[in-house]
C-alpha positions as CSV (number, residue, x, y, z in Angstrom):
1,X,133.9,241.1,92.3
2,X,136.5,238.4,93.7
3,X,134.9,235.1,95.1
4,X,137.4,232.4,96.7
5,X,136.5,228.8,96.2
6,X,139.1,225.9,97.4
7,X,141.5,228.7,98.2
8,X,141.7,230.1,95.1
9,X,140.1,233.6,93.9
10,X,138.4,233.7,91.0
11,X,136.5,236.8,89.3
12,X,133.4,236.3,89.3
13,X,131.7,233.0,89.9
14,X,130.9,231.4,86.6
15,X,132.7,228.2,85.5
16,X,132.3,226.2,82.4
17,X,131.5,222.6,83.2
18,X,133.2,219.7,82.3
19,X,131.7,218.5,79.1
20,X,131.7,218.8,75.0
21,X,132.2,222.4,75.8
22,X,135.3,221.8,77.4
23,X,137.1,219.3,75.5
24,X,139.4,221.8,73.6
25,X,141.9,224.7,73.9
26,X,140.1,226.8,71.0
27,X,136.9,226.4,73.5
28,X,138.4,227.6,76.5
29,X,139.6,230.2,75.0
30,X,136.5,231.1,73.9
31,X,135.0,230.5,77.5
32,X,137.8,233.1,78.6
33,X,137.0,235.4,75.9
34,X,133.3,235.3,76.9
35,X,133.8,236.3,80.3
36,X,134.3,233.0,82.3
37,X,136.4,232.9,85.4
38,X,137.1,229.0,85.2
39,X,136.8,226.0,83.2
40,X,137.0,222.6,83.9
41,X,138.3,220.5,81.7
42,X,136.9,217.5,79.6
43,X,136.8,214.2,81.7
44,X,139.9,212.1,81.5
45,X,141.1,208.8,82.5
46,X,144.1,207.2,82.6
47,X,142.6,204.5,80.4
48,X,139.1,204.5,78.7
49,X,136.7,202.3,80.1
50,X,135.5,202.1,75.8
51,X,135.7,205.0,73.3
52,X,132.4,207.1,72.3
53,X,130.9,209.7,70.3
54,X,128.4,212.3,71.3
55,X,124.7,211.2,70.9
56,X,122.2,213.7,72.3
57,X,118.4,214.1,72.4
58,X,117.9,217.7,72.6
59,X,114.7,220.2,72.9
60,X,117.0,223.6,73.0
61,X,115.7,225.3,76.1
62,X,114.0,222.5,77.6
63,X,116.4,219.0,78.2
64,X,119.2,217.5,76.8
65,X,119.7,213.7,77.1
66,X,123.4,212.2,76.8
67,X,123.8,208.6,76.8
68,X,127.2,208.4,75.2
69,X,129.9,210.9,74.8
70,X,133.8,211.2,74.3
71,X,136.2,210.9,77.0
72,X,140.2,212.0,76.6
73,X,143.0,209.9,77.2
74,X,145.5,210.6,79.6
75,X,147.6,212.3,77.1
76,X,144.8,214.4,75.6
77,X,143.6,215.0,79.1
78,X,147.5,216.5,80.2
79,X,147.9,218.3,77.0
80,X,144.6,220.3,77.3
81,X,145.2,220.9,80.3
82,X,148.9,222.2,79.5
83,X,147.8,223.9,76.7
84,X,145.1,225.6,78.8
85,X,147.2,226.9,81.3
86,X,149.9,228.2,78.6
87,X,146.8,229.9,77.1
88,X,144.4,231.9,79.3
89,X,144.6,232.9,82.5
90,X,141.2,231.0,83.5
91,X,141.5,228.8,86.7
92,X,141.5,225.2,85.4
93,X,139.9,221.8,86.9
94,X,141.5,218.5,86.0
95,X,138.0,217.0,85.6
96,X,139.2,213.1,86.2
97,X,138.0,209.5,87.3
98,X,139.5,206.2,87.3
99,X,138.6,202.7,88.7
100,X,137.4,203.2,92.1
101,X,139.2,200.1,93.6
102,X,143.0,201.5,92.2
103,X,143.5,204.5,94.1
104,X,146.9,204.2,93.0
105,X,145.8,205.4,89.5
106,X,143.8,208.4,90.8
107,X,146.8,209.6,92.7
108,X,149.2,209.2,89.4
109,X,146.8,210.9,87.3
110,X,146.6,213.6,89.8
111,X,149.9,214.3,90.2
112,X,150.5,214.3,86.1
113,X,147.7,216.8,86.1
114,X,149.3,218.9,88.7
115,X,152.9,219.1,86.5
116,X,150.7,219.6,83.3
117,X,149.3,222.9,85.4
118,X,145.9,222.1,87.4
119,X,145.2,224.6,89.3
120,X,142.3,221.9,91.2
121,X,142.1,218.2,90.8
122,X,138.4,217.5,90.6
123,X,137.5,214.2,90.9
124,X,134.8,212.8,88.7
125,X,132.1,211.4,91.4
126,X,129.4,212.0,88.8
127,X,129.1,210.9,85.6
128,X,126.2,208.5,85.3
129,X,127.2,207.0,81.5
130,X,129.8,204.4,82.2
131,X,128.8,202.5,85.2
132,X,125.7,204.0,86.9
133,X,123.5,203.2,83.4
134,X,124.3,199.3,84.0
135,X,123.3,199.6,87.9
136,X,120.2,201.2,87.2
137,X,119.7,198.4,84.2
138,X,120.1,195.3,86.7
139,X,123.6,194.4,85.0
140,X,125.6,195.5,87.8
141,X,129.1,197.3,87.5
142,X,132.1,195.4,86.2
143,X,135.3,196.4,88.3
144,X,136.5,198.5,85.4
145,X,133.7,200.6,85.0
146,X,133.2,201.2,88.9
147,X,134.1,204.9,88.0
148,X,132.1,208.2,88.5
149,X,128.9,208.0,89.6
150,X,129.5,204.7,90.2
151,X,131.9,206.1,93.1
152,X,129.9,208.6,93.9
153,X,126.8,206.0,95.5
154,X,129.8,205.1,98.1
155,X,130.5,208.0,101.0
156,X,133.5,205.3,102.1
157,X,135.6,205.4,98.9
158,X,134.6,208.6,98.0
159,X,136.4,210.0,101.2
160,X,139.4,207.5,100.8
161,X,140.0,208.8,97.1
162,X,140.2,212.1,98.5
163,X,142.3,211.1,101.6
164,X,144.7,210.1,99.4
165,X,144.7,212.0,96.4
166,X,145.2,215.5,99.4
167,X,148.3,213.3,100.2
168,X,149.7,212.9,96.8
169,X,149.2,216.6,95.3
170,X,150.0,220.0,97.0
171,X,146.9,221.4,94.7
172,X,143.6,221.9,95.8
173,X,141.3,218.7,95.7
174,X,137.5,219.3,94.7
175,X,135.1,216.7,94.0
176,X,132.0,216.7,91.9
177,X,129.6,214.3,93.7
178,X,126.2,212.1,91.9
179,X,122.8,213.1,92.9
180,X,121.8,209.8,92.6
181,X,123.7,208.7,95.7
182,X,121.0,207.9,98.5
183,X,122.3,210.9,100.2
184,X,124.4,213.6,98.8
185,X,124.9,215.4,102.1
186,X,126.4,212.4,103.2
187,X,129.0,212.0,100.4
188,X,129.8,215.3,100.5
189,X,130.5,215.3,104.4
190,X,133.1,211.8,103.8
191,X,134.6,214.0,100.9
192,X,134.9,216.9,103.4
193,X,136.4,214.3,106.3
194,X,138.8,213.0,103.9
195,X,140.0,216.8,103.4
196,X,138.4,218.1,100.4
197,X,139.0,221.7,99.2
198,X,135.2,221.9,97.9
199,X,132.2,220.2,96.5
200,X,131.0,220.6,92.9
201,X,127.8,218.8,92.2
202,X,125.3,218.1,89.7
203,X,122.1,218.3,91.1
204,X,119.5,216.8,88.7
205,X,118.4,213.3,88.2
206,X,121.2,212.4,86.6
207,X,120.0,209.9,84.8
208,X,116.8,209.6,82.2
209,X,115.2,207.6,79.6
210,X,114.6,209.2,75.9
211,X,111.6,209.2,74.0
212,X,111.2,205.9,71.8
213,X,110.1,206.3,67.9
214,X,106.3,204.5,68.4
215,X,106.0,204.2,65.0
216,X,109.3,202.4,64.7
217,X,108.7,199.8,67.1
218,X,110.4,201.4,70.1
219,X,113.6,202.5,68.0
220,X,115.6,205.1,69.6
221,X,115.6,208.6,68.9
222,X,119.0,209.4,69.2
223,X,120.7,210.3,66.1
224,X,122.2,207.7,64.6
225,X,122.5,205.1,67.1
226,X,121.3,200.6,66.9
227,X,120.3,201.0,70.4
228,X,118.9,203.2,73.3
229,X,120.3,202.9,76.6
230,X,119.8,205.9,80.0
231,X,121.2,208.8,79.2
232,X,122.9,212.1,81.1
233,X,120.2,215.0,81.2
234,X,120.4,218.7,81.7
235,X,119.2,221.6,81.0
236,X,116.6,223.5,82.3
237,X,114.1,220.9,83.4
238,X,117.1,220.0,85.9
239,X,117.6,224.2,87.6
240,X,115.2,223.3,91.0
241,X,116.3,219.8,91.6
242,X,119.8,221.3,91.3
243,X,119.1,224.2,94.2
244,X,117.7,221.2,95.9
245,X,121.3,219.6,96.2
246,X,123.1,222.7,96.6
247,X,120.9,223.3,99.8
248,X,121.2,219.9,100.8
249,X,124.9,219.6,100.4
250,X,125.3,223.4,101.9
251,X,123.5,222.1,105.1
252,X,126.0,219.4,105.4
253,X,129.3,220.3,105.0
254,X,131.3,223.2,105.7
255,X,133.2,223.8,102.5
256,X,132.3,225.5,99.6
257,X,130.1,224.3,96.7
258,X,130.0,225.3,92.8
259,X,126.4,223.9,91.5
260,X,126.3,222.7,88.3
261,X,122.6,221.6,86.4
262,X,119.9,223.8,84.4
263,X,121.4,227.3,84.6
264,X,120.2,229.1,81.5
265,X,120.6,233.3,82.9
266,X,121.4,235.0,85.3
267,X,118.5,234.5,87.2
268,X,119.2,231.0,87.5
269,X,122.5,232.2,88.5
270,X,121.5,234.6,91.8
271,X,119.1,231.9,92.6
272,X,121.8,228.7,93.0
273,X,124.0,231.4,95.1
274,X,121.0,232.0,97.3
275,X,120.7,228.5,97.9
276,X,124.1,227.8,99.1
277,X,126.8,228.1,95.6
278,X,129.9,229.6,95.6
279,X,130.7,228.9,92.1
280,X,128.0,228.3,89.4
281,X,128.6,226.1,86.5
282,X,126.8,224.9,83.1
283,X,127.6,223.5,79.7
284,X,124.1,222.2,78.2
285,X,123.0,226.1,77.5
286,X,126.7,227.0,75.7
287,X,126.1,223.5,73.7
288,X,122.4,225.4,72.6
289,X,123.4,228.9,72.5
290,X,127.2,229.1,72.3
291,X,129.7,231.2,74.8
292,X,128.3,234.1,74.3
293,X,125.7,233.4,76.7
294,X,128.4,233.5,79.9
295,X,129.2,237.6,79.5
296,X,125.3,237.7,79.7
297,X,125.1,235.6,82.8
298,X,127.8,237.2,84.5
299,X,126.9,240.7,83.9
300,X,123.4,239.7,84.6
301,X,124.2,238.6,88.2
302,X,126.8,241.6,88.9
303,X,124.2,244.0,88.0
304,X,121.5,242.7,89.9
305,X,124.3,242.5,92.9
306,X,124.6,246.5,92.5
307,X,121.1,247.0,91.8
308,X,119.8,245.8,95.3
309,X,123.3,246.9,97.0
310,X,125.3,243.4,97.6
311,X,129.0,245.0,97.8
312,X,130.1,240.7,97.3
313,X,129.2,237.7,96.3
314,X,129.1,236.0,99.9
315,X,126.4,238.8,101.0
316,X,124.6,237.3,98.9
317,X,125.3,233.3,99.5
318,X,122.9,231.1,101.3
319,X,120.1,233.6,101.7
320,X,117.1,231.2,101.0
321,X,118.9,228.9,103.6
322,X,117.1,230.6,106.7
323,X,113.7,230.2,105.1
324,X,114.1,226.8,104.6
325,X,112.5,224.2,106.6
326,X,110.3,220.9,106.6
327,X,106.6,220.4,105.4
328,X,105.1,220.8,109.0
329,X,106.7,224.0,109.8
330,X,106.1,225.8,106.7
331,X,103.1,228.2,108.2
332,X,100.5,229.4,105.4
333,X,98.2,232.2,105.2
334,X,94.5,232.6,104.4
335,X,94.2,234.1,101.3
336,X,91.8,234.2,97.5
337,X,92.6,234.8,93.6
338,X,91.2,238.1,92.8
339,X,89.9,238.9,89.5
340,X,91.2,242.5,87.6
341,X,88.1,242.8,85.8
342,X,89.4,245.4,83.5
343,X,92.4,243.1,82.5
344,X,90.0,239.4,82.0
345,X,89.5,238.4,78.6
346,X,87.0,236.3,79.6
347,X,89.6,233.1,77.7
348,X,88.1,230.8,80.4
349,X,91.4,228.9,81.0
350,X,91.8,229.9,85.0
351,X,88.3,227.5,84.7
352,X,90.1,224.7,83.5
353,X,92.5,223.4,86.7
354,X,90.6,220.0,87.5
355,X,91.0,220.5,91.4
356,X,89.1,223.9,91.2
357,X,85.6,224.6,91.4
358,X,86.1,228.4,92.5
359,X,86.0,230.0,89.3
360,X,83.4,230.8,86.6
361,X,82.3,233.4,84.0
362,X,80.2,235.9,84.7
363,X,78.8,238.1,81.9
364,X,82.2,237.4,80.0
365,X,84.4,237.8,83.2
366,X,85.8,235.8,85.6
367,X,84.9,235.2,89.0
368,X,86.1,233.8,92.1
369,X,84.3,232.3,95.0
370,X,86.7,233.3,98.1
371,X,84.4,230.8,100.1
372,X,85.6,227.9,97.6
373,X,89.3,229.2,96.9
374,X,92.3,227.6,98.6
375,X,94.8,230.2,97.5
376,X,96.6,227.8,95.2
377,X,97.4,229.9,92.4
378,X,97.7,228.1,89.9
379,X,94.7,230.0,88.1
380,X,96.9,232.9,88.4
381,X,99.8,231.8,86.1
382,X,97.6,230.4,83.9
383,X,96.1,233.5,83.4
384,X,97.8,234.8,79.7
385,X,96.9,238.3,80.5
386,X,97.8,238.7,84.8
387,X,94.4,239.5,85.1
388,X,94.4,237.4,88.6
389,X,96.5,238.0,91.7
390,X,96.9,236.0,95.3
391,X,96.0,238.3,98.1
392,X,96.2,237.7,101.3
393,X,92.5,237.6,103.8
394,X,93.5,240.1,106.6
């Protein structure tokens, strides 16, 4: 199933993300191999802000924490990128970033990228590592490390690096924007003014603290590391504040969006589309379960497409938009737990939630007070059997 995003068709909506899974020919291969329709490209600058080394905490199918990682010179940047396009037929983002206050250098970068074979500059709007982590810290930015998500907290330069970089390329221009800016719709919308092609985002915190080794007086538990500092984190425990931004940003702009942050299946998949995606992206779950992952993602969603008779992927875009809205207007329904008394075990752990006094065992089962219950159902998935169910009070 085509899908166009900045212009350009891809196959199916699945990109790899810019990150340690990107950072080499033999891996986007691999991404191609695996089903992928795009990749883009390890992060590149014209000059490194300082050289690093991939440091992660990691709980495989929970969070990943990155608070260091390599970036590619320019000429690694341009050769991967060459290499990339001489290789596999994948669409490829120029993943890049570069002072904020130089323009100049974006625009040169860009248009080395665009010789090399881009097929989309995407300017890096995001990455939290090199500036952000010294914001957060109190240490402010130093002019050299005002890059990435350091940009990305500024709607004004964010548009006028795009205004310029659509003047000095002929390639579409995408940019992946920080969700720690105070608004992301906003950035997104000066991107879009400035003449962006698209919006890639990230869509979890961005950045987070690791745990500390409390035995060790606070050392850090990154892998051989002297010091802790903030790290990048993904995975999973990111997925909802991601749709958040996607619906956000898909509110505010007109262009398309590819929504990268805790996509793990192809569930996670359907549901970004539904909030707004064109393109889908992830890296953190090929890091844990390789690229073998992406054919089952991609099959997953066109399946489920055919299975409830979506002919395309933009039936299929921005569903959950029209049921969203504020606090106030939610509406809710009267309703109670009910009890399968032929399923209860009589465990006792739907007595446990400390807001509830609606429950209790009866002769080994449970049972629930539909004068006390608030329809909360949080007994319900706590239930390790489905012996309870919300229903509604007609």
């Amino acid at each position: 199933m085509v899908i166009e995003y900045a212009g350009i068709k891809f196959k199916n909506s699945f990109v790899v993300a810019s990150g340690p899974a990107s950072a080499t020919v033999d891996q986007i291969k691999q991404a191609e191999d695996c089903g992928a329709a795009g990749v883009s490209a390890k992060l590149t600058f014209s000059k490194l802000p300082f050289k690093g080394k991939l440091r992660t905490y990691s709980v495989p199918g929970e969070v990943m924490i990155m608070p260091i990682d390599k970036r590619l010179e320019e000429d690694e940047g341009l050769e991967l990128v060459r290499k990339a396009r001489e290789q596999t037929s994948l669409v490829i983002f120029a993943n890049m970033s570069d002072p904020g206050t130089d323009i100049d250098k974006w625009c040169d970068l860009a248009k080395k990228f665009e010789q090399a074979g881009a097929h989309i500059i995407e300017t890096n709007f995001c990455c939290p590592n090199i500036g952000l982590a010294g914001y957060q810290l109190g240490k402010g930015v130093k002019p050299e490390f005002m890059v990435g998500g350091s940009i990305g907290q500024i709607p004004e330069l964010s548009g006028e690096i795009t205004r310029e970089l659509k003047k000095a390329v002929n390639i579409p221009v995408v940019n992946k924007i920080t969700p720690t800016s105070l608004s992301m719709g906003e950035v997104a919308l000066a991107c879009q003014k400035g003449g962006s092609d698209g919006i890639a985002l990230f869509g979890g915190t961005s950045l987070a603290a690791p745990p500390v080794d409390i035995y060790n007086g606070g050392r850090p538990v990154y892998p051989l590391t002297e010091n802790n500092s903030f790290g990048f984190i993904s995975g999973p425990w990111v997925r909802l504040s991601t749709n958040k931004s996607v619906a956000q940003v898909a509110q505010s702009v007109d262009i398309p969006i590819c929504g990268s942050g805790g996509i793990s299946n192809w569930r996670d998949n359907v549901e970004m589309i539904m909030w707004g995606a064109t393109l889908t992206s992830a890296c953190t779950i090929l890091m844990w379960e390789g690229f073998e992952v992406i054919k089952d993602i991609v099959e997953g969603t066109e399946k489920f497409m055919q299975e409830q008779g979506y002919s395309s992927y933009d039936e299929m875009r921005g569903l959950a938009l029209q049921h969203l809205t504020t606090p106030d207007k939610i509406g809710w329904l009267e309703g109670t737990a009910v009890v399968d008394e032929d399923k209860c075990i009589g465990c006792g752990k739907c007595l446990k939630p400390a807001h509830c006094d609606a429950i209790e065992l009866k002769d080994g089962t449970a049972y629930v007070n539909p004068n006390k219950c608030v329809a909360c159902s949080v007994c319900a998935v706590l239930c390790p059997v489905q012996a309870i169910e919300i229903k509604e009070l007609k």
